[in-house]
N, CA, C and O atoms as a GROMACS GRO file, in nm:
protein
  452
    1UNK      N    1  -1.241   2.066   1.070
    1UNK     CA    2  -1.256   2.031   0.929
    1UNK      C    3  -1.141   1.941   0.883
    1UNK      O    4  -1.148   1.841   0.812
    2UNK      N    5  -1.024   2.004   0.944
    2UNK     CA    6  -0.888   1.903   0.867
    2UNK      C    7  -0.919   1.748   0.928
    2UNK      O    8  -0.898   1.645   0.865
    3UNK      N    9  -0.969   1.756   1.050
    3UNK     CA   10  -0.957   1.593   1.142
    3UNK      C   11  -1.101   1.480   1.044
    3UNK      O   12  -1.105   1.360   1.019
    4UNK      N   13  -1.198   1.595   1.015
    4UNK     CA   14  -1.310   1.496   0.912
    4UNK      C   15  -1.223   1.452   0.739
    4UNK      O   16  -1.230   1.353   0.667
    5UNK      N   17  -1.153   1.577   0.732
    5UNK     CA   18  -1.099   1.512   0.568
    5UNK      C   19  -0.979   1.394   0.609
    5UNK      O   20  -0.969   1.296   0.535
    6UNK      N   21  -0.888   1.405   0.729
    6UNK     CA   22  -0.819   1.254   0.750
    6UNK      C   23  -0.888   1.180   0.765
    6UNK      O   24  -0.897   1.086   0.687
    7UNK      N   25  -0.978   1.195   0.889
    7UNK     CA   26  -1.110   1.032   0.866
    7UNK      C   27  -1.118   0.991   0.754
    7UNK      O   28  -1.052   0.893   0.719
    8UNK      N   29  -1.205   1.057   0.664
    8UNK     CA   30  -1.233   1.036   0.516
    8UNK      C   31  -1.132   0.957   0.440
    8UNK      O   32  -1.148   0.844   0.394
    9UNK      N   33  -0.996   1.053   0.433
    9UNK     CA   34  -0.853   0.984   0.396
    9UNK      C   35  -0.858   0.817   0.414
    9UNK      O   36  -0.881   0.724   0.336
   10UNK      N   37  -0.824   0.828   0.560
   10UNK     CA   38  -0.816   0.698   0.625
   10UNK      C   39  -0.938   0.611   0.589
   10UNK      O   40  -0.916   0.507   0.526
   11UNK      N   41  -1.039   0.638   0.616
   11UNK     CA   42  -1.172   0.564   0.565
   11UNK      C   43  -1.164   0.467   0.420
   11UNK      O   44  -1.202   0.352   0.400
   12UNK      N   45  -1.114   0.540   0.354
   12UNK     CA   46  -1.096   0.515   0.174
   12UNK      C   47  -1.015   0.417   0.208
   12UNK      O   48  -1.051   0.301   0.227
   13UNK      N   49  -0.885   0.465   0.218
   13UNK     CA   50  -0.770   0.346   0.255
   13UNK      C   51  -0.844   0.252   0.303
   13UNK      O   52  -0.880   0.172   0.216
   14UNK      N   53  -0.878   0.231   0.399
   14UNK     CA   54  -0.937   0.142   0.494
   14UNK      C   55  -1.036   0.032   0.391
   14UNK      O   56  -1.013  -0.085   0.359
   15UNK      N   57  -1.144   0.114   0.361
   15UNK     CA   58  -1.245   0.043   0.230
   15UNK      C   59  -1.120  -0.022   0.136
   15UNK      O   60  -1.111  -0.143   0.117
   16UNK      N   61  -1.031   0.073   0.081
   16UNK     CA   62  -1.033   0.021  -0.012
   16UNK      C   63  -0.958  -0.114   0.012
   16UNK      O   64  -1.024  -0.211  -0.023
   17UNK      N   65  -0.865  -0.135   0.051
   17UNK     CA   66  -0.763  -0.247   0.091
   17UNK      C   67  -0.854  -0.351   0.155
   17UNK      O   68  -0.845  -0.465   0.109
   18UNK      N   69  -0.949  -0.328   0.261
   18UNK     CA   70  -1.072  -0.434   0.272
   18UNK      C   71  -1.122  -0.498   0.175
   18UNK      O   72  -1.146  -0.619   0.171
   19UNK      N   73  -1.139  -0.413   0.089
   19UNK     CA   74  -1.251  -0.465  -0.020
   19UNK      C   75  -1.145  -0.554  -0.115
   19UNK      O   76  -1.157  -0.676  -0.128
   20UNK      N   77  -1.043  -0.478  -0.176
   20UNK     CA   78  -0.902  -0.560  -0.257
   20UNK      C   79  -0.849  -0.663  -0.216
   20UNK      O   80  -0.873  -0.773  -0.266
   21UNK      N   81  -0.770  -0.644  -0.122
   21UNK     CA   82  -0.702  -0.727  -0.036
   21UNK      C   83  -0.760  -0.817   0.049
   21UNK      O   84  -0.670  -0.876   0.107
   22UNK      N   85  -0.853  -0.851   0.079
   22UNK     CA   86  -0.934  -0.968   0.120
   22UNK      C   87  -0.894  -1.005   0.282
   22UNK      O   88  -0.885  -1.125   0.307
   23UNK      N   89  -0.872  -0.915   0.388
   23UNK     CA   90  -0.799  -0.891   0.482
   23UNK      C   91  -0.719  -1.056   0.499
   23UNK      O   92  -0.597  -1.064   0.518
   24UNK      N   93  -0.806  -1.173   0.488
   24UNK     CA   94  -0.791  -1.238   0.562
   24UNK      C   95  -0.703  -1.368   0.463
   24UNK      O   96  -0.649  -1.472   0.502
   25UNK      N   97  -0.714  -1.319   0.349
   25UNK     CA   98  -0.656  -1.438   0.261
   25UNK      C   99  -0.484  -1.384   0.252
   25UNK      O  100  -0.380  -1.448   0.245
   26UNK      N  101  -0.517  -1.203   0.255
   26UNK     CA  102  -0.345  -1.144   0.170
   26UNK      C  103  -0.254  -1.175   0.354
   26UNK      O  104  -0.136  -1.203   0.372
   27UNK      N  105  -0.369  -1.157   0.467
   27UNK     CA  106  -0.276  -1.188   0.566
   27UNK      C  107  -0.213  -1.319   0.612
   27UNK      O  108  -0.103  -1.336   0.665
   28UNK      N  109  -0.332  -1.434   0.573
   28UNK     CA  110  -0.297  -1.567   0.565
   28UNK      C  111  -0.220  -1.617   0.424
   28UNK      O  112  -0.166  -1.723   0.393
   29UNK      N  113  -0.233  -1.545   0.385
   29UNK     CA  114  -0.142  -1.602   0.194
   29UNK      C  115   0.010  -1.546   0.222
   29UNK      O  116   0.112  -1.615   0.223
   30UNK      N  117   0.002  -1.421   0.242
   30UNK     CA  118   0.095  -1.360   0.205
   30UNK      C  119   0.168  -1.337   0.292
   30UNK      O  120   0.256  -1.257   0.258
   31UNK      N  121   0.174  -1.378   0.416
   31UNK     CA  122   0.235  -1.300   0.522
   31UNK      C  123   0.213  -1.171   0.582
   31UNK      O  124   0.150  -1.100   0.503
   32UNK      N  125   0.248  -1.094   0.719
   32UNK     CA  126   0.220  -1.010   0.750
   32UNK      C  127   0.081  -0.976   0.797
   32UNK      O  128   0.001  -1.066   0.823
   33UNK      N  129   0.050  -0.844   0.808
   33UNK     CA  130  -0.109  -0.806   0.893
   33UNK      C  131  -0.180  -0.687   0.804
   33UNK      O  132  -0.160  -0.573   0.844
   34UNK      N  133  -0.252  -0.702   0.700
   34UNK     CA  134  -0.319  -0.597   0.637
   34UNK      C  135  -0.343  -0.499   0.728
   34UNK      O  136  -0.297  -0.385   0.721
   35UNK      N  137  -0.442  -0.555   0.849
   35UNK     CA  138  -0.510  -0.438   0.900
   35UNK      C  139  -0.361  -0.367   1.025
   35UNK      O  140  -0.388  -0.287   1.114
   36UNK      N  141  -0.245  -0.410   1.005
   36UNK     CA  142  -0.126  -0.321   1.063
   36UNK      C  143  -0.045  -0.270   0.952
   36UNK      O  144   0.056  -0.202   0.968
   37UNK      N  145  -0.087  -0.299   0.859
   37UNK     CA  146  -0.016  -0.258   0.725
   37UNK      C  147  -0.109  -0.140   0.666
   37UNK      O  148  -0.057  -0.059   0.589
   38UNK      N  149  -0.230  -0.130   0.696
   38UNK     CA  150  -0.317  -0.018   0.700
   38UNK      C  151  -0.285   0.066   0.803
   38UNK      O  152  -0.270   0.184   0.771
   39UNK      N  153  -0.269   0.036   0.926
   39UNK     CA  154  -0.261   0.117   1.050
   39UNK      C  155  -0.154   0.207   1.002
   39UNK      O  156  -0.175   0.324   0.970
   40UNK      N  157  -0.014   0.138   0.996
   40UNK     CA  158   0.112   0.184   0.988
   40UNK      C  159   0.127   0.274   0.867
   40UNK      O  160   0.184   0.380   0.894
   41UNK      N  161   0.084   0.254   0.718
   41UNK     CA  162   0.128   0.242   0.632
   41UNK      C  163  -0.032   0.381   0.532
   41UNK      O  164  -0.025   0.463   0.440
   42UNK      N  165  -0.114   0.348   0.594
   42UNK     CA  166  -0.215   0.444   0.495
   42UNK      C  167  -0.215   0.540   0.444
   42UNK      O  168  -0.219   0.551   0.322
   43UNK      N  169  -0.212   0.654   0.540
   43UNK     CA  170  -0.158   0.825   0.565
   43UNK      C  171  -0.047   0.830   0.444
   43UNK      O  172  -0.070   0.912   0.355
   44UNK      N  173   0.066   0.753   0.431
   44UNK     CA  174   0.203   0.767   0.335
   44UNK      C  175   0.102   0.758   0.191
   44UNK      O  176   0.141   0.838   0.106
   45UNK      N  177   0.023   0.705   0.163
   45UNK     CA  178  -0.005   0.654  -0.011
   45UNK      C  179  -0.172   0.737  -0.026
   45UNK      O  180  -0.264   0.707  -0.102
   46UNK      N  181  -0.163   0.849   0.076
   46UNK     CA  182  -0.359   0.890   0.034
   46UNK      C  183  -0.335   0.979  -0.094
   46UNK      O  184  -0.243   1.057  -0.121
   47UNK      N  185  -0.467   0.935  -0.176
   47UNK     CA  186  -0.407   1.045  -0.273
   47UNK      C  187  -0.385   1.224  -0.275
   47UNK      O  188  -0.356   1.293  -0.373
   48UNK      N  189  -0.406   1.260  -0.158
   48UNK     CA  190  -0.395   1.410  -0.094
   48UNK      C  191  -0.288   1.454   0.004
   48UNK      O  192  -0.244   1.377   0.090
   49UNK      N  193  -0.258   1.546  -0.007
   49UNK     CA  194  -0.116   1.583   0.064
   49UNK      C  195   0.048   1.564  -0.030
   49UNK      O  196   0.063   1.554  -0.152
   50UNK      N  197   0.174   1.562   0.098
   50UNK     CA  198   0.263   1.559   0.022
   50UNK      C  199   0.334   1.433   0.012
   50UNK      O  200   0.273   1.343   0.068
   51UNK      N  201   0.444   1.398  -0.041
   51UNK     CA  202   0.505   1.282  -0.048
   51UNK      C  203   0.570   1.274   0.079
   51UNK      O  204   0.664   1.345   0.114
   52UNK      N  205   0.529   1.208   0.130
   52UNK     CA  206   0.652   1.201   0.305
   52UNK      C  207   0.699   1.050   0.336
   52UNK      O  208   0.626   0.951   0.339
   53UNK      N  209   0.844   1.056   0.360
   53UNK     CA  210   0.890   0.957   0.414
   53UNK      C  211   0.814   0.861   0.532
   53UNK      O  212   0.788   0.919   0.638
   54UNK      N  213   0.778   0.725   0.520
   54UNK     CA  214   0.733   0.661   0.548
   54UNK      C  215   0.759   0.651   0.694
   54UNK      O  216   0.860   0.719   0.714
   55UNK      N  217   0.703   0.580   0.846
   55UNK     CA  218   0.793   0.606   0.934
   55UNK      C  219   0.867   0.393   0.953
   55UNK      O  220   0.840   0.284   0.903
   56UNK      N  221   0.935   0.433   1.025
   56UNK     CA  222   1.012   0.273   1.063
   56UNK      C  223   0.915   0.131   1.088
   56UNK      O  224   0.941   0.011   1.079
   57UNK      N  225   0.782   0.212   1.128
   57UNK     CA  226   0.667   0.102   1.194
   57UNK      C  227   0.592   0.070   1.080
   57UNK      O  228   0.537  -0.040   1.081
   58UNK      N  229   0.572   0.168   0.944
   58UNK     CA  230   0.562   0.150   0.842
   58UNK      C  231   0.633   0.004   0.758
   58UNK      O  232   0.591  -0.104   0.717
   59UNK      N  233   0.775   0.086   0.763
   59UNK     CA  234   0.877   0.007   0.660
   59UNK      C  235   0.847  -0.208   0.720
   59UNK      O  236   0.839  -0.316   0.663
   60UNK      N  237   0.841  -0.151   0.869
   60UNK     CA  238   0.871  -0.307   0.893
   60UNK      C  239   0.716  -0.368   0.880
   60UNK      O  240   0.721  -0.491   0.880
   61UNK      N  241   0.622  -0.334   0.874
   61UNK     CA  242   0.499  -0.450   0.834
   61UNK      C  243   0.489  -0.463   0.728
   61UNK      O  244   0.408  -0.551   0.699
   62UNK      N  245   0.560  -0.388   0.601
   62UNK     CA  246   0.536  -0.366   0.441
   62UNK      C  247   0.622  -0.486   0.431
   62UNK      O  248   0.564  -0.574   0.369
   63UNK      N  249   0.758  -0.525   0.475
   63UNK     CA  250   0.874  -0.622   0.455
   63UNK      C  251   0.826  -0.721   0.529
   63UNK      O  252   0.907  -0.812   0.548
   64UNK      N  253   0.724  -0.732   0.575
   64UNK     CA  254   0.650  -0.845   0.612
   64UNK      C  255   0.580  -0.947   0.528
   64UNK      O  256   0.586  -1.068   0.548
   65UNK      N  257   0.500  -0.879   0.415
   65UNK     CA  258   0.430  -0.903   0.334
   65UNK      C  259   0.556  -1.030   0.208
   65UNK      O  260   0.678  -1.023   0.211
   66UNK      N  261   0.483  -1.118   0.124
   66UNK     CA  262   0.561  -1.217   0.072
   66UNK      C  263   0.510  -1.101  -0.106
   66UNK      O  264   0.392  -1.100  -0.142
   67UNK      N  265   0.590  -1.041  -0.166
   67UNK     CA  266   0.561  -0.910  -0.243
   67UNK      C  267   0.506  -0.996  -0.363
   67UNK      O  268   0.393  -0.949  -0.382
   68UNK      N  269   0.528  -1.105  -0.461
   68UNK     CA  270   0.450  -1.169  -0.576
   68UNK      C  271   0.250  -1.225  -0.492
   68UNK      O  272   0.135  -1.222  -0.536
   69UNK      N  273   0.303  -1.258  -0.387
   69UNK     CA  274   0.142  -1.289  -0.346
   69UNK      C  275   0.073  -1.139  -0.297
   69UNK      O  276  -0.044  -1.119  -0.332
   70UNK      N  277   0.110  -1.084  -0.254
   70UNK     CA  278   0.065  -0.965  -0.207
   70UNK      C  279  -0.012  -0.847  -0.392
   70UNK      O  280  -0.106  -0.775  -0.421
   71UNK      N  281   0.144  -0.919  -0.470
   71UNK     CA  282   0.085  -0.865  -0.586
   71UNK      C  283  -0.040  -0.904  -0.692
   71UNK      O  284  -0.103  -0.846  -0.779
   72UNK      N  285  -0.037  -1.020  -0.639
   72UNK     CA  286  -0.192  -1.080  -0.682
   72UNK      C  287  -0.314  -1.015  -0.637
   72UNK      O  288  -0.416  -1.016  -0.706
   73UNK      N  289  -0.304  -0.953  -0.510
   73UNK     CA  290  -0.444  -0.891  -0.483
   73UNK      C  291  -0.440  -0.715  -0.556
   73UNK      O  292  -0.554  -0.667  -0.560
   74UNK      N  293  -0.362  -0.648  -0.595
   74UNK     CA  294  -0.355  -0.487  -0.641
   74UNK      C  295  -0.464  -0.509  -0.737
   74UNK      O  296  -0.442  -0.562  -0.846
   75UNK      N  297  -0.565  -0.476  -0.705
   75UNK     CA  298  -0.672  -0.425  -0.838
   75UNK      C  299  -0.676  -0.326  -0.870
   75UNK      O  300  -0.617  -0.241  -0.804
   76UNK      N  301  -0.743  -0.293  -0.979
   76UNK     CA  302  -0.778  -0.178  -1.035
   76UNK      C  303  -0.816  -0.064  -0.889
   76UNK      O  304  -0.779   0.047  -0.851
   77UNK      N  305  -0.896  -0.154  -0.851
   77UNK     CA  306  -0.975  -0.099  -0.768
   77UNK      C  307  -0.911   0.022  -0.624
   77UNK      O  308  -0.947   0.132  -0.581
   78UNK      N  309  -0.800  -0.079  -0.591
   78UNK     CA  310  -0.694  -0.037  -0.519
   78UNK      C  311  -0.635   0.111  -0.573
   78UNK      O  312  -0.625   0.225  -0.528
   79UNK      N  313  -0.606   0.046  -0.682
   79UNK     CA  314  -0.496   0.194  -0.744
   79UNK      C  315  -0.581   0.328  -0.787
   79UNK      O  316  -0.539   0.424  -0.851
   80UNK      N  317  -0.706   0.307  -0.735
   80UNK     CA  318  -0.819   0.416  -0.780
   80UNK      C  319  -0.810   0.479  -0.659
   80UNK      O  320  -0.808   0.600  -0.641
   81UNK      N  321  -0.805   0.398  -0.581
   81UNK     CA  322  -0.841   0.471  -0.429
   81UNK      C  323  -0.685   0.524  -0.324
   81UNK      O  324  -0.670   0.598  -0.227
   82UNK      N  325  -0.605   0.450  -0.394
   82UNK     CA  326  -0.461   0.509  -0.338
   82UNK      C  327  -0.346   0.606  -0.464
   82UNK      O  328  -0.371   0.612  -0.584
   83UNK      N  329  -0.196   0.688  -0.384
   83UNK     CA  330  -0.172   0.680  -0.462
   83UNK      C  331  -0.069   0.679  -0.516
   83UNK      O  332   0.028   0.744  -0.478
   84UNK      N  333  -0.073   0.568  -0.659
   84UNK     CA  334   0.051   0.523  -0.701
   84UNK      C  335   0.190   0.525  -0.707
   84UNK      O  336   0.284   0.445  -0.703
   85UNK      N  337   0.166   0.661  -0.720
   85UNK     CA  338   0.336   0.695  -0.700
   85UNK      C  339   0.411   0.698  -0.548
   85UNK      O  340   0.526   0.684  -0.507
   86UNK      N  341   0.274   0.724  -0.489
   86UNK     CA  342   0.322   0.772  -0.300
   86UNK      C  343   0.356   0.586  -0.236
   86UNK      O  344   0.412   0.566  -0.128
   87UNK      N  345   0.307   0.470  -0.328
   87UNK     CA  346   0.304   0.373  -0.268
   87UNK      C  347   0.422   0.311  -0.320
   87UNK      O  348   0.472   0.218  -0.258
   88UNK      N  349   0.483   0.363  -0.450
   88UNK     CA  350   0.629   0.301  -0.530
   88UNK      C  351   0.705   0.384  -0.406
   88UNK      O  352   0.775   0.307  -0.339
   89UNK      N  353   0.708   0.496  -0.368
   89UNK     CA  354   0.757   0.597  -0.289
   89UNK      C  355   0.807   0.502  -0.177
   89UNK      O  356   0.924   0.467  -0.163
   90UNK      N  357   0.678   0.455  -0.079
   90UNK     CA  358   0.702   0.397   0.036
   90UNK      C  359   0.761   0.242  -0.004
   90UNK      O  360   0.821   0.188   0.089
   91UNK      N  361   0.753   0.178  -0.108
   91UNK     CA  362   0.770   0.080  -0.121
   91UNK      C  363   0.959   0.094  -0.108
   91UNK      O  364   1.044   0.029  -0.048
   92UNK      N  365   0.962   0.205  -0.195
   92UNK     CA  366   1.165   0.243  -0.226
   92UNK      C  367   1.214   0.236  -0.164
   92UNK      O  368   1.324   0.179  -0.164
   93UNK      N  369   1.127   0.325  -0.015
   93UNK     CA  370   1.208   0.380   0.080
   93UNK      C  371   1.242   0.303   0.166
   93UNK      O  372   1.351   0.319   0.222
   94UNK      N  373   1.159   0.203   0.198
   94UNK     CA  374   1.156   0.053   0.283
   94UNK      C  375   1.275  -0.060   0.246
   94UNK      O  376   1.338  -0.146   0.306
   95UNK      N  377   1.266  -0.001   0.095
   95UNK     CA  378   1.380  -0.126   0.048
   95UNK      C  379   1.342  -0.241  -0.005
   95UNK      O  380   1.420  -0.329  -0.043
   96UNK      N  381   1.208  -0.244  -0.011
   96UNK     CA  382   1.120  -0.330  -0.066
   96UNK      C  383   1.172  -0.406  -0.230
   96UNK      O  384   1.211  -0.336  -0.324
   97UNK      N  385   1.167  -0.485  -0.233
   97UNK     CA  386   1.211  -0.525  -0.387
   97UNK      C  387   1.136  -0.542  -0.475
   97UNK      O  388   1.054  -0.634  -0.468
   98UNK      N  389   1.144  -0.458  -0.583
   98UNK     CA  390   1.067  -0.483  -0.708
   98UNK      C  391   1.119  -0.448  -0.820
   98UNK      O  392   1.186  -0.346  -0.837
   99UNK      N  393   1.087  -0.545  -0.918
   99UNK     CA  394   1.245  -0.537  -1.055
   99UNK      C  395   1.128  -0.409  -1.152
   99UNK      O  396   1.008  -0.429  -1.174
  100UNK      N  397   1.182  -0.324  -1.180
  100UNK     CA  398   1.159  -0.282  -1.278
  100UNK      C  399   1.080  -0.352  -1.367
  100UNK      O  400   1.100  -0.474  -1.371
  101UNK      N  401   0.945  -0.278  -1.482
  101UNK     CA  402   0.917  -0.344  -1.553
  101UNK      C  403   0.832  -0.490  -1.513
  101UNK      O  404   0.790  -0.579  -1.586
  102UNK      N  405   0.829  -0.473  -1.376
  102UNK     CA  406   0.708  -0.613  -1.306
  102UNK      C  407   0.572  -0.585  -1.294
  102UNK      O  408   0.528  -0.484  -1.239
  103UNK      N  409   0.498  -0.681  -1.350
  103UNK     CA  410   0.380  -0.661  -1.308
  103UNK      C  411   0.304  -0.674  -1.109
  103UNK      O  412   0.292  -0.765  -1.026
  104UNK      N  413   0.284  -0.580  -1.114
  104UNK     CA  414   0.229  -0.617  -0.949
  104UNK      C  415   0.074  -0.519  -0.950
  104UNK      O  416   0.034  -0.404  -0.930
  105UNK      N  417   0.002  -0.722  -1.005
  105UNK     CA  418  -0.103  -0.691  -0.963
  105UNK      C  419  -0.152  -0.575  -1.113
  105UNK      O  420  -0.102  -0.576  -1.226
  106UNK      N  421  -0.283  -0.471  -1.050
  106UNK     CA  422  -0.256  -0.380  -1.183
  106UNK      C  423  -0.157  -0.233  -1.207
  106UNK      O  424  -0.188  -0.150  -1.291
  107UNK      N  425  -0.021  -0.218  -1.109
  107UNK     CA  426   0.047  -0.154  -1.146
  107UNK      C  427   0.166  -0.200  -1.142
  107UNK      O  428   0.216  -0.260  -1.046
  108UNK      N  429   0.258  -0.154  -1.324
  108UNK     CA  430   0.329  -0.213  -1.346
  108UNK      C  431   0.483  -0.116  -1.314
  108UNK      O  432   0.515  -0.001  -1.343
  109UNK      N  433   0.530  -0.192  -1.266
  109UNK     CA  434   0.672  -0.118  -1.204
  109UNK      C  435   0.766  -0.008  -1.244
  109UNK      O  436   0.882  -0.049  -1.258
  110UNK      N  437   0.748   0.124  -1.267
  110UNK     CA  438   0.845   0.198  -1.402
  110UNK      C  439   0.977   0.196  -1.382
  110UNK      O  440   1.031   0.233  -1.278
  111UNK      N  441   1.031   0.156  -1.475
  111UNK     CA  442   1.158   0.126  -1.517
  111UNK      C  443   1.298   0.240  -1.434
  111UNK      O  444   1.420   0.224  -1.432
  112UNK      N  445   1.226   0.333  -1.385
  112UNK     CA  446   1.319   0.412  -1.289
  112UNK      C  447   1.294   0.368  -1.120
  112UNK      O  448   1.334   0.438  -1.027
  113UNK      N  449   1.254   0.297  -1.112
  113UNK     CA  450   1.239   0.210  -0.976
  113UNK      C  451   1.308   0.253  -0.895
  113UNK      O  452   1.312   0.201  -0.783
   0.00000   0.00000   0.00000
């Protein structure tokens, strides 16, 4: 039962960042590899479970990504299916840069960054 609700997990992720992220424009626009930025990176932002530190194979395809183009693709749609806080989470922990108070995409950065 637990191995069908990760499929599922993973599945969503999977849809959803397909469907948002346009695999082929955010990997050619933006730098980096969606579908290794999914691989690495999904499990950390599902909206179920606990907050867990991201792992290293994670951090380095996320710092791949060029973060204002990457923020052009976050839709609504995205932030329905992942979740928000678990992805500011992995974004922190990576070292990722984002100013407070930025728009990225449709979630906007909270000021405790």
């Amino acid at each position: 039962m637990r191995n069908i609700s990760t499929l599922l997990s993973l599945a969503t992720v999977v849809v959803a960042c397909s469907i948002i992220y346009n695999t082929e424009k955010v990997s050619g626009q933006c730098g980096g590899s969606v579908p290794a930025l999914i691989s690495e990176c999904g499990q950390y932002v599902q909206k179920s479970g606990p907050k867990v530190p991201p792992s290293a194979e994670c951090c380095s395809e996320l710092l791949k990504l060029d973060v204002p183009c990457a923020c052009n693709f976050v839709t609504k749609d995205v932030v329905n299916l992942i979740s928000v806080p678990k992805a500011l989470f992995v974004a922190h922990y990576c070292g990722m840069k984002l100013t407070p108070g930025m728009q990225c995409g449709a979630i906007k950065i909270p000021p405790n960054y």
